[in-house]
PDB file of N, CA, C and O in Angstrom, chain B, residues numbered from 101:
ATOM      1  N   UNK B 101    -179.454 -23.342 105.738  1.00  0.00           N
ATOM      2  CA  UNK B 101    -178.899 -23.706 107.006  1.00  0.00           C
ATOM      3  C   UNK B 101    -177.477 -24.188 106.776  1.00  0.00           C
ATOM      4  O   UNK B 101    -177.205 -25.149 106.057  1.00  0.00           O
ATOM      5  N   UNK B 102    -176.698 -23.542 107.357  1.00  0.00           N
ATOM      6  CA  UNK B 102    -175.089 -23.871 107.318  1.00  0.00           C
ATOM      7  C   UNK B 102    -175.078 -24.261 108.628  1.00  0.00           C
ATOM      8  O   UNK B 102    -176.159 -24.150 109.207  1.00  0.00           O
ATOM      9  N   UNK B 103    -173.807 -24.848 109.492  1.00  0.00           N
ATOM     10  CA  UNK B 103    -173.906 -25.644 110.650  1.00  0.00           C
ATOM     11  C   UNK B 103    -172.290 -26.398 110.794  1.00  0.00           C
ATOM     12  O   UNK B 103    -172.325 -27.473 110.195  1.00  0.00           O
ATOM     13  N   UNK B 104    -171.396 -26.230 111.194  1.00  0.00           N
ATOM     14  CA  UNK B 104    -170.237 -26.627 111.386  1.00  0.00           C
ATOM     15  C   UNK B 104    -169.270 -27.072 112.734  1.00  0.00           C
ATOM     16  O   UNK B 104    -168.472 -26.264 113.208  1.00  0.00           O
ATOM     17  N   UNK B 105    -169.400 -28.150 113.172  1.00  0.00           N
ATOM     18  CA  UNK B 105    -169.099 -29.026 114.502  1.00  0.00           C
ATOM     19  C   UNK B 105    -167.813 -27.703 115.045  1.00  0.00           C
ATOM     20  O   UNK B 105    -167.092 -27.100 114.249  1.00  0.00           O
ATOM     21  N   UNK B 106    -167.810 -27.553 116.208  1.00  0.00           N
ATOM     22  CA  UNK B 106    -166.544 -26.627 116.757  1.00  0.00           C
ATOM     23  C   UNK B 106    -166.605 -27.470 118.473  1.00  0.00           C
ATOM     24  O   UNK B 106    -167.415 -27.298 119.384  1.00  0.00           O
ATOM     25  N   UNK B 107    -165.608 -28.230 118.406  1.00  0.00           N
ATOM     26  CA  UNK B 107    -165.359 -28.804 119.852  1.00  0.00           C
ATOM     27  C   UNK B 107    -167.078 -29.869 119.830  1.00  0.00           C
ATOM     28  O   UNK B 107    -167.502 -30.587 118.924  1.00  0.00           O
ATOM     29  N   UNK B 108    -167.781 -29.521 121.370  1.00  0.00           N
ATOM     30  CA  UNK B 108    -169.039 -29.946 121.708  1.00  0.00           C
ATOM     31  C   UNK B 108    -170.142 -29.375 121.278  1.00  0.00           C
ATOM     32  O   UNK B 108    -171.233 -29.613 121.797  1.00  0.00           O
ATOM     33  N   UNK B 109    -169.957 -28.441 120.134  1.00  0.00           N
ATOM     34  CA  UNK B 109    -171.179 -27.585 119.971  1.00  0.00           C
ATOM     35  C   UNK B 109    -170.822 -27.244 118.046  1.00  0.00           C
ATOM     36  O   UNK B 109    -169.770 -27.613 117.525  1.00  0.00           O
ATOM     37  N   UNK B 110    -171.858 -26.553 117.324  1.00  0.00           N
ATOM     38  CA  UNK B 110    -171.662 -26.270 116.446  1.00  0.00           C
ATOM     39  C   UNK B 110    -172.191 -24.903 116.267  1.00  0.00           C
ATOM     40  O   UNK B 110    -173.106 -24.398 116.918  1.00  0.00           O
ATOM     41  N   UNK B 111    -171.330 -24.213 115.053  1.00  0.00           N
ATOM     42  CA  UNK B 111    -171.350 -22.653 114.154  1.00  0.00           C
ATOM     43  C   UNK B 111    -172.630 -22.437 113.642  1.00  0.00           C
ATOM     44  O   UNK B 111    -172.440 -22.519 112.428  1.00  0.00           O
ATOM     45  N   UNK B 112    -173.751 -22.223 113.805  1.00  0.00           N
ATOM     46  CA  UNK B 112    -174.699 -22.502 112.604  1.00  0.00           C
ATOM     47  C   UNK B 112    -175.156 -21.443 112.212  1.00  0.00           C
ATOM     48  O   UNK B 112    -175.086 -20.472 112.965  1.00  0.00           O
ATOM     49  N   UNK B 113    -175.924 -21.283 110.564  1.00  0.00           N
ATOM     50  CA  UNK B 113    -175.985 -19.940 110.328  1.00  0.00           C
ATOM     51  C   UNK B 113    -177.914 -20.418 109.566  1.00  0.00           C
ATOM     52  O   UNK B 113    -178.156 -21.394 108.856  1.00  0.00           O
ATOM     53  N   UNK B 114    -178.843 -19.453 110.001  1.00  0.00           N
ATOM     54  CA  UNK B 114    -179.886 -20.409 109.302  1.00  0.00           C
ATOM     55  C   UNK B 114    -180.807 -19.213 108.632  1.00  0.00           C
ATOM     56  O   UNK B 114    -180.705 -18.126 109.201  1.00  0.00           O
ATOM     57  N   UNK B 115    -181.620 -19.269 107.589  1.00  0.00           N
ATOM     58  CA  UNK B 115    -182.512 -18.505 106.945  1.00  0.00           C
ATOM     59  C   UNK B 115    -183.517 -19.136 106.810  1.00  0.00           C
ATOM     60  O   UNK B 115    -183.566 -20.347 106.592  1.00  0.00           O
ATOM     61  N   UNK B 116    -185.032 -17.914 106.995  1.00  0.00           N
ATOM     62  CA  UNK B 116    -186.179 -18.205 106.494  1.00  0.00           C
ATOM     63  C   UNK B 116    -186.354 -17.263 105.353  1.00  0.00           C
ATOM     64  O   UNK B 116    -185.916 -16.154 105.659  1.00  0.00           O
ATOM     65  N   UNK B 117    -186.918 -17.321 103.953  1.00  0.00           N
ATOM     66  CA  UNK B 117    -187.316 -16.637 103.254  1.00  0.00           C
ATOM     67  C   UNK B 117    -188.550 -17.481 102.723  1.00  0.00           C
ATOM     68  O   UNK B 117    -188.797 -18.687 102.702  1.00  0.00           O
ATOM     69  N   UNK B 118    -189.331 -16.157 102.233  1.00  0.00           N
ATOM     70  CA  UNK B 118    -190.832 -16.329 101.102  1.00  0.00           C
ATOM     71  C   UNK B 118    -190.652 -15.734 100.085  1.00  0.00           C
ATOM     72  O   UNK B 118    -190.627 -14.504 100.036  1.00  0.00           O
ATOM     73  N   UNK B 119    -190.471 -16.607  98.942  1.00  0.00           N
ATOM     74  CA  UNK B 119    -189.782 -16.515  97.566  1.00  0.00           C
ATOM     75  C   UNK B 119    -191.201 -16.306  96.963  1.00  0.00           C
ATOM     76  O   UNK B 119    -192.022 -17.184  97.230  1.00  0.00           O
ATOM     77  N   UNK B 120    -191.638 -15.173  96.117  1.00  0.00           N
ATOM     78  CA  UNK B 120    -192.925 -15.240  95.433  1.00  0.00           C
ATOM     79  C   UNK B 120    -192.577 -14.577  93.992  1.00  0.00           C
ATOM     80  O   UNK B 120    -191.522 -14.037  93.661  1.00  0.00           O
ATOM     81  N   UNK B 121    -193.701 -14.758  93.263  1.00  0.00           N
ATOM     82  CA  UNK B 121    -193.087 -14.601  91.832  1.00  0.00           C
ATOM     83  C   UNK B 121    -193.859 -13.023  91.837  1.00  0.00           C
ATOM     84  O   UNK B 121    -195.036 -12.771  92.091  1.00  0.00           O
ATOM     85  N   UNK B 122    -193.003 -12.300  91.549  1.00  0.00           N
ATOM     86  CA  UNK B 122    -193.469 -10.519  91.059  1.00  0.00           C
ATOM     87  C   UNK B 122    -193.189  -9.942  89.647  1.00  0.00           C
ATOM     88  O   UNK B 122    -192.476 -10.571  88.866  1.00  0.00           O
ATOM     89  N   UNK B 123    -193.773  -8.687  89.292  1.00  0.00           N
ATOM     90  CA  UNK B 123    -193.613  -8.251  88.312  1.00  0.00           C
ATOM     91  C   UNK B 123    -192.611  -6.960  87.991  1.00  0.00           C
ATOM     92  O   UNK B 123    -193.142  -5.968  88.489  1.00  0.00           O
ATOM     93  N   UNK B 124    -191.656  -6.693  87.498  1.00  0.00           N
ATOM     94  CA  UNK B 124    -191.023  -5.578  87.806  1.00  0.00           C
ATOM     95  C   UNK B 124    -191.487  -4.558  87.103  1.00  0.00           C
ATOM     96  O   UNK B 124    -191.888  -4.832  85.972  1.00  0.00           O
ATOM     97  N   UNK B 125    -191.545  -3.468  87.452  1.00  0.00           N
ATOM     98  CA  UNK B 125    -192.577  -1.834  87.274  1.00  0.00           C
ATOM     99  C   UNK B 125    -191.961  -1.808  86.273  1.00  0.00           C
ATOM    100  O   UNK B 125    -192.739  -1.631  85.336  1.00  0.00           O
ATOM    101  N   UNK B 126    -190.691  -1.913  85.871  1.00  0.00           N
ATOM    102  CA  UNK B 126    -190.509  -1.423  83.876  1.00  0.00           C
ATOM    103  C   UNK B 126    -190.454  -2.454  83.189  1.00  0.00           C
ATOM    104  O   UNK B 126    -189.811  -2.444  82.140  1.00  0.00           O
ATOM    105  N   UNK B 127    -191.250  -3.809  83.710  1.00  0.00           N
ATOM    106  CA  UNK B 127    -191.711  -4.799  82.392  1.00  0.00           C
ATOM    107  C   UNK B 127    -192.600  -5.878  83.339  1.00  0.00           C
ATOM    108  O   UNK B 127    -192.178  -6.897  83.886  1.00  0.00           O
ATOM    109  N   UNK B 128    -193.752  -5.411  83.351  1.00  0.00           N
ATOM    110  CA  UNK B 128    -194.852  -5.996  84.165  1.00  0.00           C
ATOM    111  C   UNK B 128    -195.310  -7.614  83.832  1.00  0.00           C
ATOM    112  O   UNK B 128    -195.892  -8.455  84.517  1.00  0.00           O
ATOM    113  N   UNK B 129    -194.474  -7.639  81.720  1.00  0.00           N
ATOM    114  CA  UNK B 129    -194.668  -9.126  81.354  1.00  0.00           C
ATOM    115  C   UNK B 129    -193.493  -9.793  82.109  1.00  0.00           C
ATOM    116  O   UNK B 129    -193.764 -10.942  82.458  1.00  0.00           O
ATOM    117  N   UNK B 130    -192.226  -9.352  82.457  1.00  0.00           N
ATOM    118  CA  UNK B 130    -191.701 -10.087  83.481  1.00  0.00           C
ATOM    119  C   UNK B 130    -192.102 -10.811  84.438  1.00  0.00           C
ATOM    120  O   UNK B 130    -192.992 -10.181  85.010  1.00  0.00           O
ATOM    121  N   UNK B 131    -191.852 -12.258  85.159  1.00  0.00           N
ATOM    122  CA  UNK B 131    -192.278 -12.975  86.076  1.00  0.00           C
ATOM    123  C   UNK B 131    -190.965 -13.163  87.216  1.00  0.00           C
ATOM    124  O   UNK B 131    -190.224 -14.017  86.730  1.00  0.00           O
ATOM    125  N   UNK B 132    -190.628 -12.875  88.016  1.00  0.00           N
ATOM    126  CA  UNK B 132    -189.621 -13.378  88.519  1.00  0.00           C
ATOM    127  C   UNK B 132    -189.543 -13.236  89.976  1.00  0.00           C
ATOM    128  O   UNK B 132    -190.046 -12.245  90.505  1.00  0.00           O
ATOM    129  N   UNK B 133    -188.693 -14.545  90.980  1.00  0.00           N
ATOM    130  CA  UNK B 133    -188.840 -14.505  91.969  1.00  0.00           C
ATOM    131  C   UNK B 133    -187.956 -13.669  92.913  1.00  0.00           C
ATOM    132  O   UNK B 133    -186.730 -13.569  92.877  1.00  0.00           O
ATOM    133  N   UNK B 134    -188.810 -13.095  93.752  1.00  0.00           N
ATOM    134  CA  UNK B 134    -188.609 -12.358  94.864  1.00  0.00           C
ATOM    135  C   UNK B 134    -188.126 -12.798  96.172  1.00  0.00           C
ATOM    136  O   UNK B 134    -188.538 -13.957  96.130  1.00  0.00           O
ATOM    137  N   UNK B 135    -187.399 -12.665  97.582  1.00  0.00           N
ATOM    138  CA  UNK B 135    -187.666 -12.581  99.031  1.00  0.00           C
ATOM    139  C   UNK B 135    -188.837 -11.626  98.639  1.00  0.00           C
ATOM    140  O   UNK B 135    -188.900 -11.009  97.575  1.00  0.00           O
ATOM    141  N   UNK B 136    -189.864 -11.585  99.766  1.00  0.00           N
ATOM    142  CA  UNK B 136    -190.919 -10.712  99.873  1.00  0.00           C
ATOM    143  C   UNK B 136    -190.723 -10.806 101.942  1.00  0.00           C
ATOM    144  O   UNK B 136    -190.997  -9.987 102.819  1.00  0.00           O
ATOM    145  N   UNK B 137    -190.025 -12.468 101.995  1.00  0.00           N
ATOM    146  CA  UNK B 137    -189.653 -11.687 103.595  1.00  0.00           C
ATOM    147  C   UNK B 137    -188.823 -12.767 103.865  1.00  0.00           C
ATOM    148  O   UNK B 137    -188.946 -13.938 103.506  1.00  0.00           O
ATOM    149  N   UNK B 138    -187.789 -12.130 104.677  1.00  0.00           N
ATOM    150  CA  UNK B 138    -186.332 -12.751 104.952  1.00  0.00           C
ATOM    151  C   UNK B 138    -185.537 -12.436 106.485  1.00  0.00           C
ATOM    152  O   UNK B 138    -184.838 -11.490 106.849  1.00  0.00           O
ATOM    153  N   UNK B 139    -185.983 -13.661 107.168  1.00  0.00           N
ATOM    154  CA  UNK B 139    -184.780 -13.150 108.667  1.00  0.00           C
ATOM    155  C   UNK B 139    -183.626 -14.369 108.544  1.00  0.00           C
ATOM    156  O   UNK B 139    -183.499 -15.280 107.725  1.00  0.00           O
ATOM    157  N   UNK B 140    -183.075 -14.093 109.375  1.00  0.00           N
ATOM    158  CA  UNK B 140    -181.890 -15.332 109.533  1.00  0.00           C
ATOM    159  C   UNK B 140    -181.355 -15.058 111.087  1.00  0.00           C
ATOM    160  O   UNK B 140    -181.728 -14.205 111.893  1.00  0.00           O
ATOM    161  N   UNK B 141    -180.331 -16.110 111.211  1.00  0.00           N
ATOM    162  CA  UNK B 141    -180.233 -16.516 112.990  1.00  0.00           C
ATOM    163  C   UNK B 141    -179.002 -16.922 112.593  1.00  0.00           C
ATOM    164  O   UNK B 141    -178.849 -17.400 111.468  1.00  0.00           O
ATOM    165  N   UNK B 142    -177.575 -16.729 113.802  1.00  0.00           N
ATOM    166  CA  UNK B 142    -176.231 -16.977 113.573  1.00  0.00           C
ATOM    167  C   UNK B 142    -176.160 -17.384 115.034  1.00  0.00           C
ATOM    168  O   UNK B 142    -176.806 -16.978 115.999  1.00  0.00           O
ATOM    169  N   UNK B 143    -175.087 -18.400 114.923  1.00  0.00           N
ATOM    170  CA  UNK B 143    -175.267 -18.503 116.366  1.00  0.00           C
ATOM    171  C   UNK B 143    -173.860 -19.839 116.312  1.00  0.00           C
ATOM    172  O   UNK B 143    -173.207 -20.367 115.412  1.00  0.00           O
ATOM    173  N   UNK B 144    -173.933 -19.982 118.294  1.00  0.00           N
ATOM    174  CA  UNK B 144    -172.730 -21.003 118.675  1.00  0.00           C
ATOM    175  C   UNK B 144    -173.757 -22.118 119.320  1.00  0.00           C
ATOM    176  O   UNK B 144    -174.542 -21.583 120.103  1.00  0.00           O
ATOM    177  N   UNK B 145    -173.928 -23.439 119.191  1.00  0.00           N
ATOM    178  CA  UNK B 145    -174.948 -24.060 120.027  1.00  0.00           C
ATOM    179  C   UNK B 145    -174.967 -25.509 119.926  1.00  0.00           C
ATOM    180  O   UNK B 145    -174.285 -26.204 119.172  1.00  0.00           O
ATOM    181  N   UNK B 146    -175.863 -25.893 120.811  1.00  0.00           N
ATOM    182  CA  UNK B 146    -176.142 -27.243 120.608  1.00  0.00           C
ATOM    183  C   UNK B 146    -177.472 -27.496 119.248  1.00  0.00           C
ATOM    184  O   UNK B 146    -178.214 -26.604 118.838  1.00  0.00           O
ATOM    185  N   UNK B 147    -177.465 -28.448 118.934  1.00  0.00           N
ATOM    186  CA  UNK B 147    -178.589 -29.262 117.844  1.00  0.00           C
ATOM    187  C   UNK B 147    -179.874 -28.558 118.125  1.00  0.00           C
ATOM    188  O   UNK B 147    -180.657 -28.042 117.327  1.00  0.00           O
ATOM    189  N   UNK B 148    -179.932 -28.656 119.581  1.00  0.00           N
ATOM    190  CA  UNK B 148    -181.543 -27.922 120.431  1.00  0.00           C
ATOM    191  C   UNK B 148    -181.097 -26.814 120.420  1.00  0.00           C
ATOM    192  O   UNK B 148    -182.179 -26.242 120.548  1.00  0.00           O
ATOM    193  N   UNK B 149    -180.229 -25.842 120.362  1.00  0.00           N
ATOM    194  CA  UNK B 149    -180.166 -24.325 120.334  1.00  0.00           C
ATOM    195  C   UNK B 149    -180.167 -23.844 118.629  1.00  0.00           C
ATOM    196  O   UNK B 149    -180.257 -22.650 118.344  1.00  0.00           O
ATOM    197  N   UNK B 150    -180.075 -24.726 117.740  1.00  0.00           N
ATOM    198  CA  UNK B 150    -180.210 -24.767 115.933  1.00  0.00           C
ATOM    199  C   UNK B 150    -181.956 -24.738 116.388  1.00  0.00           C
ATOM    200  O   UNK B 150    -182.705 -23.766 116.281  1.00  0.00           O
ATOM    201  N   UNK B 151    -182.238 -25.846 116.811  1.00  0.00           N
ATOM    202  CA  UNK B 151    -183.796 -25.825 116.690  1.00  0.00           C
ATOM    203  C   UNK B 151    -184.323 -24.934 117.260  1.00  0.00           C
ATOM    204  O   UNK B 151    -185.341 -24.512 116.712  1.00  0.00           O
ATOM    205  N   UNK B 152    -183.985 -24.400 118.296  1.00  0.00           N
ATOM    206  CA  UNK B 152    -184.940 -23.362 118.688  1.00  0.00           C
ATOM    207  C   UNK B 152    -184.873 -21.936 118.094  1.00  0.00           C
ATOM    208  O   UNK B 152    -185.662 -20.998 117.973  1.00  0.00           O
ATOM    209  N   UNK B 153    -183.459 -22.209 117.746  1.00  0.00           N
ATOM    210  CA  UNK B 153    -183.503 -20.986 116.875  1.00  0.00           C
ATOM    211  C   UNK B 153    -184.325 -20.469 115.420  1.00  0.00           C
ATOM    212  O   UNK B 153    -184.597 -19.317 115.079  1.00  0.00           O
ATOM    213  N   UNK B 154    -184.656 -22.015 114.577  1.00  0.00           N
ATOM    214  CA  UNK B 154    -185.559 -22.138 113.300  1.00  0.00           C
ATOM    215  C   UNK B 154    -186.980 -22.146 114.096  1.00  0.00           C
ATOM    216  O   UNK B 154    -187.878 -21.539 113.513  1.00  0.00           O
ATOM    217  N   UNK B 155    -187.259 -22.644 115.135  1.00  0.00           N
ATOM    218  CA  UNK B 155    -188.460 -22.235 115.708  1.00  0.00           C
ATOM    219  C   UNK B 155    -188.699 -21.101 115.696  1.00  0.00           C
ATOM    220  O   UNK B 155    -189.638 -20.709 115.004  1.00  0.00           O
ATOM    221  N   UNK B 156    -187.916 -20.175 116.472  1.00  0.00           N
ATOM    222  CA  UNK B 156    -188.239 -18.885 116.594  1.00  0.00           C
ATOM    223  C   UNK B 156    -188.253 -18.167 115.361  1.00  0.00           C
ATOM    224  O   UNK B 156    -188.859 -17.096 115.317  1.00  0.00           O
ATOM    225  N   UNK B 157    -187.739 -18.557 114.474  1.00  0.00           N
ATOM    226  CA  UNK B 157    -187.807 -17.940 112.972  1.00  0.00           C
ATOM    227  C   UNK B 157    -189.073 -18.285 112.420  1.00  0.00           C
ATOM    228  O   UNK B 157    -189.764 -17.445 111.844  1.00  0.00           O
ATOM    229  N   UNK B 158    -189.498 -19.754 112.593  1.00  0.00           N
ATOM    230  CA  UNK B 158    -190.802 -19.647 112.450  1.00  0.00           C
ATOM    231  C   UNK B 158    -191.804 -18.791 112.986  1.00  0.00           C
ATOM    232  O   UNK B 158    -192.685 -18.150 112.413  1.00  0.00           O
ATOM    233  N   UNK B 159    -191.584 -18.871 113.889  1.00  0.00           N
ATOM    234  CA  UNK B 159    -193.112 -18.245 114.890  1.00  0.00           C
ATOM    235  C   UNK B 159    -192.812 -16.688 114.756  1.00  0.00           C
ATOM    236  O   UNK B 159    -193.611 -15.998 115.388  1.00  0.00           O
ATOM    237  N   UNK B 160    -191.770 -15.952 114.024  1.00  0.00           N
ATOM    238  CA  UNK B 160    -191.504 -14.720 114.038  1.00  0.00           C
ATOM    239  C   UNK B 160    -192.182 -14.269 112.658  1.00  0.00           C
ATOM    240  O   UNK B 160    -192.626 -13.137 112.467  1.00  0.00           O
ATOM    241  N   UNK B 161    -192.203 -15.464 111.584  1.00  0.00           N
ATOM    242  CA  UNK B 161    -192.945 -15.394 110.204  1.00  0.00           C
ATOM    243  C   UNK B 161    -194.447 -15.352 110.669  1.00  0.00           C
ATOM    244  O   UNK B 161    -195.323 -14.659 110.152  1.00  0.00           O
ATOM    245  N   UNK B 162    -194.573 -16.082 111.572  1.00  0.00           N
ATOM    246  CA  UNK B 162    -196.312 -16.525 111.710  1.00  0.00           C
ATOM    247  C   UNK B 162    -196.651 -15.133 112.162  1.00  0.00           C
ATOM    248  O   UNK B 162    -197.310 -14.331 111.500  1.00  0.00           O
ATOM    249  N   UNK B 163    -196.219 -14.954 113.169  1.00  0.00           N
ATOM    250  CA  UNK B 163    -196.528 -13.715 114.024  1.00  0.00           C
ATOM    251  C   UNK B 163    -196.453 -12.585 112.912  1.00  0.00           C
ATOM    252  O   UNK B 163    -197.260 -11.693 113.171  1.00  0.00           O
ATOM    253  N   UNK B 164    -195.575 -12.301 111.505  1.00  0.00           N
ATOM    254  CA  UNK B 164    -195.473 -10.947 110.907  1.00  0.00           C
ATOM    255  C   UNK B 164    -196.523 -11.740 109.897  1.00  0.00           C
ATOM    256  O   UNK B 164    -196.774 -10.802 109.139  1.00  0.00           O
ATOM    257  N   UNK B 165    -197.135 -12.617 109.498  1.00  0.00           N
ATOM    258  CA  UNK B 165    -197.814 -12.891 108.478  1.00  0.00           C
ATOM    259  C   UNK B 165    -199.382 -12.470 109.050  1.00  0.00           C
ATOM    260  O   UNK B 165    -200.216 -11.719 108.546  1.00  0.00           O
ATOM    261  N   UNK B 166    -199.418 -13.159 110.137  1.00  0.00           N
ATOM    262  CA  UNK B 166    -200.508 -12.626 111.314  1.00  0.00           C
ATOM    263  C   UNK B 166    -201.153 -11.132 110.922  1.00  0.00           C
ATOM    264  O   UNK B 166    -202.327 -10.827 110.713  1.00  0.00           O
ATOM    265  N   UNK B 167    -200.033 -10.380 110.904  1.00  0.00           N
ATOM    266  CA  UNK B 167    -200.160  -8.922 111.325  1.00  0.00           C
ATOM    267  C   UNK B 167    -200.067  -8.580 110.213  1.00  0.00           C
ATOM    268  O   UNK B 167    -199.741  -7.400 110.345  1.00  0.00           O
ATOM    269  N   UNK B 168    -200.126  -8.787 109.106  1.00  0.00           N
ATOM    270  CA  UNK B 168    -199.852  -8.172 107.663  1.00  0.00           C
ATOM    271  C   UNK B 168    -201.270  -8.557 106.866  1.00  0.00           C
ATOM    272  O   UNK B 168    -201.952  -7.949 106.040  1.00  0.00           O
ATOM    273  N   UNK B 169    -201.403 -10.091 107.627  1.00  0.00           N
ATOM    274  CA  UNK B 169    -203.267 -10.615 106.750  1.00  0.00           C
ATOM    275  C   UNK B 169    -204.018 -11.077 108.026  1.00  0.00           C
ATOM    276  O   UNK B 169    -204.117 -12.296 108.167  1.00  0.00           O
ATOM    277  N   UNK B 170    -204.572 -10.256 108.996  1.00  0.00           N
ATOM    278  CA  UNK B 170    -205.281 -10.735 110.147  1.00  0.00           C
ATOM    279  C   UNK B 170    -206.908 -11.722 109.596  1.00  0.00           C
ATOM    280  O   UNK B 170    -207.717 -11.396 108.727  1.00  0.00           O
ATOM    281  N   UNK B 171    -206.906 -12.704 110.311  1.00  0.00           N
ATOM    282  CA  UNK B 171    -207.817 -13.642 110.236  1.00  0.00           C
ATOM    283  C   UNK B 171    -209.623 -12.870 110.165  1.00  0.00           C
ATOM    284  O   UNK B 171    -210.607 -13.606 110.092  1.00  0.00           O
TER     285      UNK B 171
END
């Protein structure tokens, strides 16, 4: 999350990622971490327009995690 005051409002720039540890196909004893899933949100706003924006990044993970491992 980057975020920089401009007048009454601020610049903000924000990421969700899921960092998991994988193996790479030409050395499987390799361990190393991955994005396996990554959005981000740019924007001009108030504090509550930052938050709703990491909200919606949340609920956009829940919703693709949802649909990738259904209950």
């Amino acid at each position: 999350m980057n975020a920089h005051r401009v007048e009454h409002d601020f610049v903000y720039s924000a990421r969700l990622q899921i960092l998991e540890d994988v193996s790479p196909e030409r050395d499987p004893s390799m361990i190393v971490q991955a994005a396996t899933w990554d959005k981000g949100a740019v924007g001009i706003g108030t504090v509550k327009d930052i938050l709703k924006a990491v909200h919606h990044l949340v609920r956009t993970f829940i919703r693709d995690y949802l649909s990738a491992n259904p209950l």
